[in-house]
N, C-alpha and C positions, 0 to 999 in steps of 0.2 A: 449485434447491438449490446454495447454496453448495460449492467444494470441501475440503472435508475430508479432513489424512489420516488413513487409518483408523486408526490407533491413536491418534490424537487425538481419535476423532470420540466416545466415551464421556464428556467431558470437558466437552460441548456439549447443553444439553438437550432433550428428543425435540422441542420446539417450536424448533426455530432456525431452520428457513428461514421460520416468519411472523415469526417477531421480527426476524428482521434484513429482513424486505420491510416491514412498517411502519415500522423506522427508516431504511432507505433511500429510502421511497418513501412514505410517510404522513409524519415529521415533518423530513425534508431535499429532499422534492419531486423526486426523482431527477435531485440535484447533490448532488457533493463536500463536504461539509462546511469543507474547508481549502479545495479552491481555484477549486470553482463547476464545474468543468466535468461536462457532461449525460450521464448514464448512455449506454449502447447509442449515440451517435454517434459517428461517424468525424470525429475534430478535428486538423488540422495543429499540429503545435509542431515548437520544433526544439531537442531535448533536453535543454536547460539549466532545463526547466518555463517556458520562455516558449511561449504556444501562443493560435492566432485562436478567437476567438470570435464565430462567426461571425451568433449572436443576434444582438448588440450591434453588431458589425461593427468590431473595434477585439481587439488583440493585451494578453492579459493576464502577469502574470507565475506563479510559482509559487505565491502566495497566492492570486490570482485577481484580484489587483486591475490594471485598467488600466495601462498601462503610458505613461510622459510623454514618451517617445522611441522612435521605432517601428525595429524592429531593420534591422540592417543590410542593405543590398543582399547582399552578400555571404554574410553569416547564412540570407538568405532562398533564394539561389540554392545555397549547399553543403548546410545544416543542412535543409530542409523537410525531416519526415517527416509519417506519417501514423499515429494509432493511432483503434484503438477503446476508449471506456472503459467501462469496466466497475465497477462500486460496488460492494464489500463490507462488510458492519459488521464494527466491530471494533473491541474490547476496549482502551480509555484505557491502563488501569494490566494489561493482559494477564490477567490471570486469568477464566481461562472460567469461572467461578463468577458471579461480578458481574455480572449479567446486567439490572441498572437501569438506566433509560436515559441517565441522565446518565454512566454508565461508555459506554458505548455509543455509537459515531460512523459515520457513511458516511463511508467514502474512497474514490476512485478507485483507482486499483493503483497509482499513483505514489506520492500521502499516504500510501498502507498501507503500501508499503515504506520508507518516507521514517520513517513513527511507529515500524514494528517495527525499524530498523535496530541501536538497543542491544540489543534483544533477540535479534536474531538475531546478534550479534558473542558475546555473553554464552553464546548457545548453543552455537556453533561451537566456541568455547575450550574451554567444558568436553568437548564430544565428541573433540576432539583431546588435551585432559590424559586421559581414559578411554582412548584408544587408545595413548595413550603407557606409561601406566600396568599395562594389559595388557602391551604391549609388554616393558616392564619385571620385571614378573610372571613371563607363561611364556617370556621369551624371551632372558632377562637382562639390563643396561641398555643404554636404547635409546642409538641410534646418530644422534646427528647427521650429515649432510652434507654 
């Protein structure tokens, strides 16, 4: 099961954890969509979405495509990390309604954060005007710092 938060999770229909395991794992083969890397392994990169692939044996970039110049000595000796990825489906145009699959993508957690990043800028904002606004409300006008 995917995680969901609970006051989200009404929003998603009673069928989502098969719908998003056949588009994770029936039509993207348990790879990334955007940028190829394999579900549940442990993959070296070093932060900037440059990361080994160690199928192929050959360091790819952000989109997943090879890369023509292999990173630096330095890159390689400061920057190595390690993650595990993990595939989510997840909603093109965001609306948990849309639930066809052409709306519907696998991402790794980097893509997913990488996709949803207007969206969550757009959210923040507004949770901050609501809190301002409150603020404003019961507490008379807010105070900048």
């Amino acid at each position: 099961m995917t995680p969901i938060r609970r006051e989200h999770r009404y929003f998603y229909p009673i069928d989502w954890s098969q719908l998003s395991a056949t588009i994770r794992f029936g039509r993207a083969g348990g790879a990334c969509e955007d940028c190829g890397r394999p579900h549940g392994r442990l993959i070296y990169h070093l932060g900037d979405g440059r990361w080994w692939d160690a199928e192929i044996g050959a360091w790819r970039d952000g989109k997943g495509k090879s890369l023509a110049r292999l990173p630096a000595l330095t890159d390689l000796v400061a920057g190595l990390r390690t993650t595990r990825v993990v595939l989510a489906a997840a909603h093109r145009d965001h609306d948990t309604a849309n639930n066809t699959a052409a709306n519907l993508a696998a991402f790794c957690q980097r893509c997913h954060m990488i996709h949803d990043r207007p969206e969550h800028r757009r959210r923040r904002w507004r949770t901050l005007f609501r809190r301002r606004a409150l603020g404003d409300l019961f507490r008379g006008p807010y105070q900048l710092r």
